[in-house]
MIGUGU-806952 format. One line per field, with one value per residue: x, y, z of N, C-alpha, C in turn; residue in three letters; residue number from 1. Coordinates in Angstrom, 2 decimals. Example, Ala and Ser with C-alpha at 12.3 -4.5 7.8 and 13.67 -1.06 7.14 Angstrom:
2
n_u	(13.19 | 12.85) .
n_v	(-5.69 | -2.25) .
n_w	(7.80 | 7.08) .
ca_u	(12.30 | 13.67) .
ca_v	(-4.50 | -1.06) .
ca_w	(7.80 | 7.14) .
c_u	(13.20 | 12.90) .
c_v	(-3.30 | 0.03) .
c_w	(7.80 | 7.87) .
type	(ala | ser) .
seq	(1 | 2) .
REM end
This chain:
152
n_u	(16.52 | 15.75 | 12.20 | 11.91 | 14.51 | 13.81 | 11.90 | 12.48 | 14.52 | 11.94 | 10.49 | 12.77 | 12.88 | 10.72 | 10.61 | 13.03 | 11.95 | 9.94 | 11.45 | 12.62 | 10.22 | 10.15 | 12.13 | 11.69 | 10.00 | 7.50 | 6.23 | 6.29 | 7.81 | 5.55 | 3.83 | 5.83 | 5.42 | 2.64 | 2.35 | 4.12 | 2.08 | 0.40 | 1.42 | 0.13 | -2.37 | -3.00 | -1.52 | -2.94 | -3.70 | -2.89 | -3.32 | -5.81 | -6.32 | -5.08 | -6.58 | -8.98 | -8.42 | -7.43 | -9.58 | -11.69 | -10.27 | -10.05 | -13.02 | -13.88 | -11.49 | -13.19 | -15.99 | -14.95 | -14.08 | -16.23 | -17.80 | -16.35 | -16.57 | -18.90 | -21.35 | -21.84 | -19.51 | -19.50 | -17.46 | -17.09 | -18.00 | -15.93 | -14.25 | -14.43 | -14.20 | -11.30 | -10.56 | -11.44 | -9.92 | -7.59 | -6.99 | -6.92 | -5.02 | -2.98 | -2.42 | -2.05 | 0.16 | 1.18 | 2.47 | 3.25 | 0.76 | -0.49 | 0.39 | -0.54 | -3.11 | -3.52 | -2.62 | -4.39 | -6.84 | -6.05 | -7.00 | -9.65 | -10.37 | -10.05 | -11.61 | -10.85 | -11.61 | -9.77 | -7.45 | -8.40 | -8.48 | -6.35 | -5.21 | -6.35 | -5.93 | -2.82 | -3.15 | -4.50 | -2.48 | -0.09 | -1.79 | -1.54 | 1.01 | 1.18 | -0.97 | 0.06 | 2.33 | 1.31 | 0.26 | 1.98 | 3.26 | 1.57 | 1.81 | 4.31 | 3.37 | 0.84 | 2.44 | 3.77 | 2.41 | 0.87 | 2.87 | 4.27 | 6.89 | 8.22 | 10.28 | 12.05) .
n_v	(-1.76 | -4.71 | -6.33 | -9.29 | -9.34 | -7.41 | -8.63 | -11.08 | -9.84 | -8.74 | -10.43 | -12.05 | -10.85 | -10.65 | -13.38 | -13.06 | -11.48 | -13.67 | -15.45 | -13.59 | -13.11 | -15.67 | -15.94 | -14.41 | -15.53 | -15.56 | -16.55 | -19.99 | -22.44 | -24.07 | -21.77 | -21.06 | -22.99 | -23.03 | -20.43 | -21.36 | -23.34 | -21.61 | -22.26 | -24.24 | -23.02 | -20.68 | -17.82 | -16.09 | -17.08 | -16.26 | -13.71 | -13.75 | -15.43 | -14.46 | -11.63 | -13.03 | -14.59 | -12.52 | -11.51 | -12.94 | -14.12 | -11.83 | -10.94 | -13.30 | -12.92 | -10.59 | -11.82 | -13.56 | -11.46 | -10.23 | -12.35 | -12.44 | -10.73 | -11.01 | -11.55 | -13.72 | -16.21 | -17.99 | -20.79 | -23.27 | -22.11 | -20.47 | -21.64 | -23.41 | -21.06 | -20.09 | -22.64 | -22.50 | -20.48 | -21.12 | -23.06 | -21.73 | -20.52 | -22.20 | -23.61 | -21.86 | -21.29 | -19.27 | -19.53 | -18.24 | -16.74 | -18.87 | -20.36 | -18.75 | -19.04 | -21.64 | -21.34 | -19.95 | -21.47 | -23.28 | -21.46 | -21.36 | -24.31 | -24.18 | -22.52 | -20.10 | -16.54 | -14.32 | -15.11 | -16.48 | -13.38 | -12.11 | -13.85 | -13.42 | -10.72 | -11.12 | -12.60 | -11.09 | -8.71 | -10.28 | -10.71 | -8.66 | -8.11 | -9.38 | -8.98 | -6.85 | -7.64 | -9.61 | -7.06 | -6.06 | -8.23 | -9.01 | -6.73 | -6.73 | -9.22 | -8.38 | -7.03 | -8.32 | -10.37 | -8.66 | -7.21 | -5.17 | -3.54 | -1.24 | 0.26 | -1.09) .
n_w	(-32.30 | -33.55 | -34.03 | -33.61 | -32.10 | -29.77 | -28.91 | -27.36 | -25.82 | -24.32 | -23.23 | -21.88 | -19.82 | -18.45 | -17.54 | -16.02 | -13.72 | -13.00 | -12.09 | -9.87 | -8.37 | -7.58 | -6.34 | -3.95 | -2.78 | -3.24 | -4.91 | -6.24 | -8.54 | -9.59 | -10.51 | -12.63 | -14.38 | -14.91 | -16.42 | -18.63 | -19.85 | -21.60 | -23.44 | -25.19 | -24.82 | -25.83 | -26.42 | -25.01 | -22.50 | -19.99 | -19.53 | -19.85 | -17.60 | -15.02 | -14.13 | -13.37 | -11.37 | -9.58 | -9.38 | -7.76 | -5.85 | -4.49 | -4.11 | -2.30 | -0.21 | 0.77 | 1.45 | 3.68 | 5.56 | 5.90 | 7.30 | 9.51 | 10.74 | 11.81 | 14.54 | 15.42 | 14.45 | 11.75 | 11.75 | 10.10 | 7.44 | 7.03 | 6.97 | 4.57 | 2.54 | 2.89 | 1.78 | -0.76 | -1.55 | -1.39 | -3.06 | -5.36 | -5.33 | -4.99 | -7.23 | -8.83 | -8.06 | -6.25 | -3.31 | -1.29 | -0.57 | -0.17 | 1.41 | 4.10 | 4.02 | 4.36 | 7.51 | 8.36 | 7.83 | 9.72 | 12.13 | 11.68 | 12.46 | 14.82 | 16.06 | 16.85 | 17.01 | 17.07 | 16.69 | 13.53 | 12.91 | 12.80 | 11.28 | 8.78 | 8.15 | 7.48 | 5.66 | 3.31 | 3.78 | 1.98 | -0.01 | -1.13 | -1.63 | -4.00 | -5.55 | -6.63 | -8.11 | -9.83 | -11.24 | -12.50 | -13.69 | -15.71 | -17.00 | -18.38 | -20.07 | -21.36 | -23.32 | -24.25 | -26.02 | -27.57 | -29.13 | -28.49 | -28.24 | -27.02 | -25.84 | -25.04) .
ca_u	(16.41 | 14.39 | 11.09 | 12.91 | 15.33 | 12.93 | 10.86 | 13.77 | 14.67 | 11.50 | 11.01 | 13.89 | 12.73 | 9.28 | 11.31 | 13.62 | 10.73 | 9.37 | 12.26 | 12.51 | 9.34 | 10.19 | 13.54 | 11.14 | 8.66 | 6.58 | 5.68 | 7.22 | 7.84 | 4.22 | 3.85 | 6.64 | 4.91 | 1.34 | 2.97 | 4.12 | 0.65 | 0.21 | 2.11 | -0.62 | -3.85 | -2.56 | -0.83 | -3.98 | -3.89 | -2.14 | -3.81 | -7.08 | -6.44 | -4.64 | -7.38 | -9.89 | -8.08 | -7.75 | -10.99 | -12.29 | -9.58 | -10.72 | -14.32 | -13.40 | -11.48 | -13.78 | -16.39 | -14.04 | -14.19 | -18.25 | -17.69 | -15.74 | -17.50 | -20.56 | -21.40 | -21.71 | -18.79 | -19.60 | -16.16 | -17.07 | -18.06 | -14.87 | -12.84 | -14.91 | -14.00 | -10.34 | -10.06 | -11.44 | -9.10 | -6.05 | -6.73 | -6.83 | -3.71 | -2.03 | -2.82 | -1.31 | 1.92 | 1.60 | 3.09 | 3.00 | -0.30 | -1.53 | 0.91 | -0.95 | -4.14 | -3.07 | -2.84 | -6.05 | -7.65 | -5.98 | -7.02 | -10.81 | -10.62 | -9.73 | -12.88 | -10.53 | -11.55 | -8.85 | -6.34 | -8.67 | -8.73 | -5.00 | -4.40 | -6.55 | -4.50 | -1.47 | -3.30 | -4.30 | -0.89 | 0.33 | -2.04 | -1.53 | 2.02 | 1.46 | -1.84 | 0.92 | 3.63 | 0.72 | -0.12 | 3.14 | 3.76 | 0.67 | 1.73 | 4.85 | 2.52 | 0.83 | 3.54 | 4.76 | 1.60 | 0.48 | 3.84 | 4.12 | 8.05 | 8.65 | 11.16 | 12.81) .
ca_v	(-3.17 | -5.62 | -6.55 | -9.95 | -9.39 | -6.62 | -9.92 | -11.79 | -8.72 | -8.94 | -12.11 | -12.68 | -9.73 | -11.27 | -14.27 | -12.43 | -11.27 | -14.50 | -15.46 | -12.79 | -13.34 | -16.92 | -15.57 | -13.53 | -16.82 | -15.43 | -17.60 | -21.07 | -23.40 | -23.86 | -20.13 | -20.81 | -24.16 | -22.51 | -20.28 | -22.32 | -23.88 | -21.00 | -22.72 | -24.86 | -23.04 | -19.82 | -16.50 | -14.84 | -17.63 | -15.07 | -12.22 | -13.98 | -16.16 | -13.77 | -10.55 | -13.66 | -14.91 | -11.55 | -10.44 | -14.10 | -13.85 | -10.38 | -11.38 | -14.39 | -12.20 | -9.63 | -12.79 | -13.93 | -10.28 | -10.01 | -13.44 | -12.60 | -9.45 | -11.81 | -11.77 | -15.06 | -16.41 | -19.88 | -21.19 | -23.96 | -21.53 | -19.37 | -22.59 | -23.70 | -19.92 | -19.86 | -23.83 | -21.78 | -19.25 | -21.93 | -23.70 | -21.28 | -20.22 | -23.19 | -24.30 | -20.68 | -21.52 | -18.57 | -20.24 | -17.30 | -16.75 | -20.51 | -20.67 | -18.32 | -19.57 | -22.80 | -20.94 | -19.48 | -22.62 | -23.84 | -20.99 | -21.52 | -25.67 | -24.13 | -21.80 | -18.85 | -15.79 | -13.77 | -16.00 | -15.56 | -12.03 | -12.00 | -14.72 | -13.11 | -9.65 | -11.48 | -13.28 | -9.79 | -8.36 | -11.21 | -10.90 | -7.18 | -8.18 | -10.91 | -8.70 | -5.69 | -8.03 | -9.85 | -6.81 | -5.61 | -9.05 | -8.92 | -5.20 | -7.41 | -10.25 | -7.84 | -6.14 | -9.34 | -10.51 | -7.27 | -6.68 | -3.59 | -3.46 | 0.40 | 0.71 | -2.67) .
ca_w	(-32.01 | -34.17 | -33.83 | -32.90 | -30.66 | -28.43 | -28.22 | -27.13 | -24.42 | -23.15 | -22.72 | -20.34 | -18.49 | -17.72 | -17.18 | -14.92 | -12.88 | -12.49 | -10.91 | -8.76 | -7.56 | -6.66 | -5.07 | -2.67 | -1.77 | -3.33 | -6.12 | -6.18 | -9.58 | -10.59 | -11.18 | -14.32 | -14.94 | -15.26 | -17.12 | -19.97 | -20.59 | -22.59 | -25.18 | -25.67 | -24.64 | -26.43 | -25.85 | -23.98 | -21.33 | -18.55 | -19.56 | -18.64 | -16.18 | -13.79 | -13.94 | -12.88 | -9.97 | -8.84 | -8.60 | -7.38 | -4.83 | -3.56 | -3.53 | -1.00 | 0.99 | 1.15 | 2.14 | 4.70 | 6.09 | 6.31 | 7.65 | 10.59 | 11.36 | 12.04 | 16.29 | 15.47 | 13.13 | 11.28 | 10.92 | 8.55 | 5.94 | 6.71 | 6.31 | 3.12 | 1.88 | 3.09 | 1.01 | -1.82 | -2.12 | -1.47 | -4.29 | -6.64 | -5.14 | -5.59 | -8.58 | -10.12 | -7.51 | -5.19 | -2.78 | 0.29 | 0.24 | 0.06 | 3.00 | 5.10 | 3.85 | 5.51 | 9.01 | 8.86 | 8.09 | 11.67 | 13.46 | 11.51 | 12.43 | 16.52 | 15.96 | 17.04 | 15.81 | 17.20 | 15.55 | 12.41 | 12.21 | 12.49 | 9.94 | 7.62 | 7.89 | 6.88 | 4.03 | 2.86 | 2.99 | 1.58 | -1.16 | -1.53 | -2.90 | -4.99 | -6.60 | -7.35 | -8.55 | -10.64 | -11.92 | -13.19 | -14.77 | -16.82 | -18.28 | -19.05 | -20.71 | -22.20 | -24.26 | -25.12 | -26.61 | -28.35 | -29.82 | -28.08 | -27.89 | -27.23 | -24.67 | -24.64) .
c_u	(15.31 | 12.96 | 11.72 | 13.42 | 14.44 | 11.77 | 11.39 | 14.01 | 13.20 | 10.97 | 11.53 | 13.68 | 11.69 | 9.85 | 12.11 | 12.95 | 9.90 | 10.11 | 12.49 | 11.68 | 9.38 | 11.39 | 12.64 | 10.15 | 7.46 | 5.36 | 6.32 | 6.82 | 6.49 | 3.79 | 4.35 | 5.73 | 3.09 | 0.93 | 2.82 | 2.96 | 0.18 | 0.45 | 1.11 | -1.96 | -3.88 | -2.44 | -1.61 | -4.18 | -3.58 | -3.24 | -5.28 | -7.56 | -6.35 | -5.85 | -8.78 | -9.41 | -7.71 | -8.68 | -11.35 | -11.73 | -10.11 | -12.26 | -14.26 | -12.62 | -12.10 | -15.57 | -16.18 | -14.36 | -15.54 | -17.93 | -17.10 | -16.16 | -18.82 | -20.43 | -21.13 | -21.50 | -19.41 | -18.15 | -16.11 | -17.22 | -17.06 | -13.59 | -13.25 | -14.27 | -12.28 | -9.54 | -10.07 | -10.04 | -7.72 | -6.05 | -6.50 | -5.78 | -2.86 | -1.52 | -2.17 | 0.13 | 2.34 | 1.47 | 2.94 | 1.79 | -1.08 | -1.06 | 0.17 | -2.72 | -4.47 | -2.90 | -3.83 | -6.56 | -7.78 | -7.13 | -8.85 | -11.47 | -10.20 | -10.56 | -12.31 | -10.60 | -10.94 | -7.60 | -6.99 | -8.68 | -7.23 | -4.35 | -5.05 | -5.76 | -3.43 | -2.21 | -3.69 | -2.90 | 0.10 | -0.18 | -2.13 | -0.35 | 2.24 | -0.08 | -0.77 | 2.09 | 2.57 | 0.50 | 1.10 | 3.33 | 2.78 | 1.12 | 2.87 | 4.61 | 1.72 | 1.49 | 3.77 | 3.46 | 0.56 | 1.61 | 4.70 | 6.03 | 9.01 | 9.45 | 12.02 | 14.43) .
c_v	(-3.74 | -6.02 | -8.05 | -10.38 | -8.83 | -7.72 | -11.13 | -11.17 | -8.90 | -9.90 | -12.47 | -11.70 | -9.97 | -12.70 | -14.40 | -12.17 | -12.18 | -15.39 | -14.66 | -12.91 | -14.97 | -17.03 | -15.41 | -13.99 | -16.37 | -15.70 | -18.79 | -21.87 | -23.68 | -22.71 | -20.67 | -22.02 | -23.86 | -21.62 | -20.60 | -23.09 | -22.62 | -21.28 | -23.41 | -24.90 | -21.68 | -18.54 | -15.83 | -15.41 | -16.64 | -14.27 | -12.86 | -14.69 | -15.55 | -12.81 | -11.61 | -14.04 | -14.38 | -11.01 | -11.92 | -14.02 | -12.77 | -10.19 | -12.51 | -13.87 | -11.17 | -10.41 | -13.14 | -12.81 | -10.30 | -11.11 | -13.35 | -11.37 | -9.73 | -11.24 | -13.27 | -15.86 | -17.83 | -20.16 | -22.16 | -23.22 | -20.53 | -21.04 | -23.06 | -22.46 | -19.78 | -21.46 | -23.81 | -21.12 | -20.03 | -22.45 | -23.35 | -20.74 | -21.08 | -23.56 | -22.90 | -20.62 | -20.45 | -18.89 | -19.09 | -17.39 | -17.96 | -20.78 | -20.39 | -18.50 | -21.10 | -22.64 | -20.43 | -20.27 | -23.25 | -23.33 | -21.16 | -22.71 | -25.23 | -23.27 | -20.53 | -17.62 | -14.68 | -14.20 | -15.47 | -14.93 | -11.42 | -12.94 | -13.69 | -11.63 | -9.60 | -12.33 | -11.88 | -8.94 | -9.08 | -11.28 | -9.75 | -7.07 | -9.09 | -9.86 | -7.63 | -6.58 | -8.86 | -8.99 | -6.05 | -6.97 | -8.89 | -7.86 | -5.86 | -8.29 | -9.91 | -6.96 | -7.40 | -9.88 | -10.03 | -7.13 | -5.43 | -3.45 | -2.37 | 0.02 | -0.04 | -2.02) .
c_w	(-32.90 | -33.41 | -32.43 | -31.60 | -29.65 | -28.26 | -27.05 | -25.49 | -23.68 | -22.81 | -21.82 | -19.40 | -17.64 | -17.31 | -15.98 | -13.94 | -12.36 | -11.39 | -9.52 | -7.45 | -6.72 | -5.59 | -4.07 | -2.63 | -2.24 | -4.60 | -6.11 | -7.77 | -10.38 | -11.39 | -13.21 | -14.87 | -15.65 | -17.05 | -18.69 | -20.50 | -21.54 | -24.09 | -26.45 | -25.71 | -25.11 | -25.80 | -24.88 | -22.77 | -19.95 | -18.56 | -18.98 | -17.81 | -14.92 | -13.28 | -13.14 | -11.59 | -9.42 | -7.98 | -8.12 | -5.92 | -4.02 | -2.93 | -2.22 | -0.27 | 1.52 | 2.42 | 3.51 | 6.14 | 6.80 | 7.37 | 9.47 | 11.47 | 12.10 | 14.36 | 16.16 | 13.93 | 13.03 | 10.56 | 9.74 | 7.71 | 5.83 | 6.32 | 5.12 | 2.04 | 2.01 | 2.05 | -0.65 | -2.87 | -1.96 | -2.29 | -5.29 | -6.66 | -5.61 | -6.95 | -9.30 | -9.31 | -6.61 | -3.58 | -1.14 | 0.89 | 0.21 | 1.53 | 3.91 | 4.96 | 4.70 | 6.91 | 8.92 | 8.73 | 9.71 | 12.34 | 13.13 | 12.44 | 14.07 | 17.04 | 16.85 | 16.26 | 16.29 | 16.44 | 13.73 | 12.18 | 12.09 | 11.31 | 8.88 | 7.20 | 6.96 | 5.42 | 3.28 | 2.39 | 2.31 | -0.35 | -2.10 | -2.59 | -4.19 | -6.06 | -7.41 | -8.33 | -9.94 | -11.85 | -12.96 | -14.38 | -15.88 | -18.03 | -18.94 | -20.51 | -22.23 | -23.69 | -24.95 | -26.50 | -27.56 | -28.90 | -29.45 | -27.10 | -27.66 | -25.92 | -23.93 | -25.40) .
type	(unk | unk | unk | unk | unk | unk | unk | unk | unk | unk | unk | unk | unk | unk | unk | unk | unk | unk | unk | unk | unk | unk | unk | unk | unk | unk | unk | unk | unk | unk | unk | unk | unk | unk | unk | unk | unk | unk | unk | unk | unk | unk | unk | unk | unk | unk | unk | unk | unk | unk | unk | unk | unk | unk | unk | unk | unk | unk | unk | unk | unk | unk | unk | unk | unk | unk | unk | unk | unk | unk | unk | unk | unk | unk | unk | unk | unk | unk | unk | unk | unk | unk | unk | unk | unk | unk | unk | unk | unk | unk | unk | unk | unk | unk | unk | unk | unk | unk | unk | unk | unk | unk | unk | unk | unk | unk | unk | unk | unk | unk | unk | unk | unk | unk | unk | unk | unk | unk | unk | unk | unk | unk | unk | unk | unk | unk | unk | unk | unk | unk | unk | unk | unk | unk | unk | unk | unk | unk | unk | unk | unk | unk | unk | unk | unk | unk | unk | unk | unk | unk | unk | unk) .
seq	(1 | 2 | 3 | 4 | 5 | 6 | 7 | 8 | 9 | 10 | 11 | 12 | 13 | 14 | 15 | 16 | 17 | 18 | 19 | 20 | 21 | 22 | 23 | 24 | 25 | 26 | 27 | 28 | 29 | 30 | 31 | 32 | 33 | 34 | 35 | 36 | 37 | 38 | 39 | 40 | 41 | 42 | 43 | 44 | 45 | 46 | 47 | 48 | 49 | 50 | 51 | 52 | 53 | 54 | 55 | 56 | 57 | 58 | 59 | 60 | 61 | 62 | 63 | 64 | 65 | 66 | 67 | 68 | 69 | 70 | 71 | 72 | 73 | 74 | 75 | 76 | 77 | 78 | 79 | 80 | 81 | 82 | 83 | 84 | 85 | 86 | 87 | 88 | 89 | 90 | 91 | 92 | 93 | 94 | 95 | 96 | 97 | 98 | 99 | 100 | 101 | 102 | 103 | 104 | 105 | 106 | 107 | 108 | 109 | 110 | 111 | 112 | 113 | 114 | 115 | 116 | 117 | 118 | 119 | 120 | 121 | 122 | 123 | 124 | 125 | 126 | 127 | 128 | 129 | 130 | 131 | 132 | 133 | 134 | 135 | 136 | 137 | 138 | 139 | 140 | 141 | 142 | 143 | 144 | 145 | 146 | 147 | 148 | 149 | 150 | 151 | 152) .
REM end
């Protein structure tokens, strides 16, 4: 296969995958729209946008965590930390876990922290698949952007 075409192939495969992921809610339309700003802020945009709103993400739920471990929780600064981590969700279009970022805010703004320690669970596993499916697309991203067309 040409240089080319195995650019071509994978391409629609990271393409394919982005779909996928919006089949299974778990990215919605901004994702591809984010995306495409690469066009114009150049090829490495993914590669170092995503590895940042990983670890930013993981630090604010790890926050969240300390946070709720307290004897005595301060929900404003778990809902300041949970408005955090929705935005940066949004704004890259993962769409699940902004969702469930949006119920833990509730259960923050009803100063339940039984409710919180169950929302945050689900924003965890929530964000467990969206960091694995992140990190597959990147090795995608990567190939494409390195050239690195072995096995296309």
């Amino acid at each position: 296969m040409t240089g080319l075409a195995a650019l071509e192939a994978l391409t629609e495969k990271l393409y394919d995958f982005i779909q996928s992921m919006e089949d299974d809610g778990i990215v919605d339309h901004h994702f591809k729209d984010c995306y495409n700003l690469k066009e114009a802020n150049g090829p490495f945009l993914f590669i170092e946008l995503l590895p940042t709103y990983i670890s930013d993400s993981e630090t604010t739920l790890e926050e969240m965590t300390t946070e709720l471990d307290q004897p005595l929780v301060d929900f404003k600064h778990l809902e300041q930390l949970c408005i955090k981590l929705k935005g940066g969700t949004s704004c890259l279009g993962a769409c699940r876990v902004a969702t469930s970022c949006g119920e833990f805010r509730q259960a923050a703004i009803a100063r339940n922290k039984d409710d919180c320690l169950l929302r945050l669970e689900v924003i965890k596993g929530d964000f467990f698949i969206l960091h694995n499916k992140l990190e597959a697309f990147l090795e995608l991203e990567r190939r494409i952007v390195t050239n690195d067309y072995q096995g296309c």
